[in-house]
N, C-alpha and C positions, 0 to 999 in steps of 0.2 A: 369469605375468608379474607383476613386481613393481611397487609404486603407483608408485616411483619412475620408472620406464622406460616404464609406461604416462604417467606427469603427461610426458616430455620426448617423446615420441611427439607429444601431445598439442599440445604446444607448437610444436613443427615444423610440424605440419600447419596450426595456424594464421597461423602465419609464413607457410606456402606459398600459401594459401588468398586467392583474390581475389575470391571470394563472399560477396557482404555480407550474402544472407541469413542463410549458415552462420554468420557473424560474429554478427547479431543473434540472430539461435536462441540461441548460445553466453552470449550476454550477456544472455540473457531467463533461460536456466538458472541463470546467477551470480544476477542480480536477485531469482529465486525464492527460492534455497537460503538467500538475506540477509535473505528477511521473515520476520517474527515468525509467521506462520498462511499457511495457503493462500488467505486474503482479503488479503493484502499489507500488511497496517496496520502500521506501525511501532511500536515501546515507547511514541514519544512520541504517538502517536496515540491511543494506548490508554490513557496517563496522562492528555491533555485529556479524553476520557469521564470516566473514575474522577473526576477531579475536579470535573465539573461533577455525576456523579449525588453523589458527595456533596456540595455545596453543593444539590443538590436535594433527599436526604434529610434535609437539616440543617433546610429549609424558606427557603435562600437564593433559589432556583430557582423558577421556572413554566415550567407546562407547558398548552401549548393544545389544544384541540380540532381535530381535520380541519375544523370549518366555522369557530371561531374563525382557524385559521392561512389558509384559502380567503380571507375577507373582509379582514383586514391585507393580505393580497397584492393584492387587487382595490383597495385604497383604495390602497396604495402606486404600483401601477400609473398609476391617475387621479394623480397627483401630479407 
């Protein structure tokens, strides 16, 4: 079968199709095949990382401790 006649196969069937699950499956696979990794992160996702470790490498950046970041949450809580 050629990709061509399998993609309007394809197409038909969703046309025909009143299963919305079938629908969201279908559009869960789009939405897959469009991320950048199998964790879903987008380009831009991945460039606000990069450039906060680098302003962290630079020494622009801090970085806390698990009981440092616990007590800011507990005090912002009280607030």
């Amino acid at each position: 079968m050629s990709t061509d006649l399998l993609k309007l196969q394809l197409i038909e069937r969703l046309l025909r199709t009143t299963d919305e699950g079938l629908l969201k499956k279908v559009a869960d696979l789009f939405r897959a095949e469009n991320a950048e990794d199998e964790d879903g992160l987008t380009d831009e996702h991945y460039n606000i990382v990069k450039e906060r470790d680098a302003a962290y490498k630079r020494g622009e950046g801090k970085s806390y401790t698990w009981e440092e970041v616990r007590e800011m949450a507990r005090k912002a809580k009280k607030e």
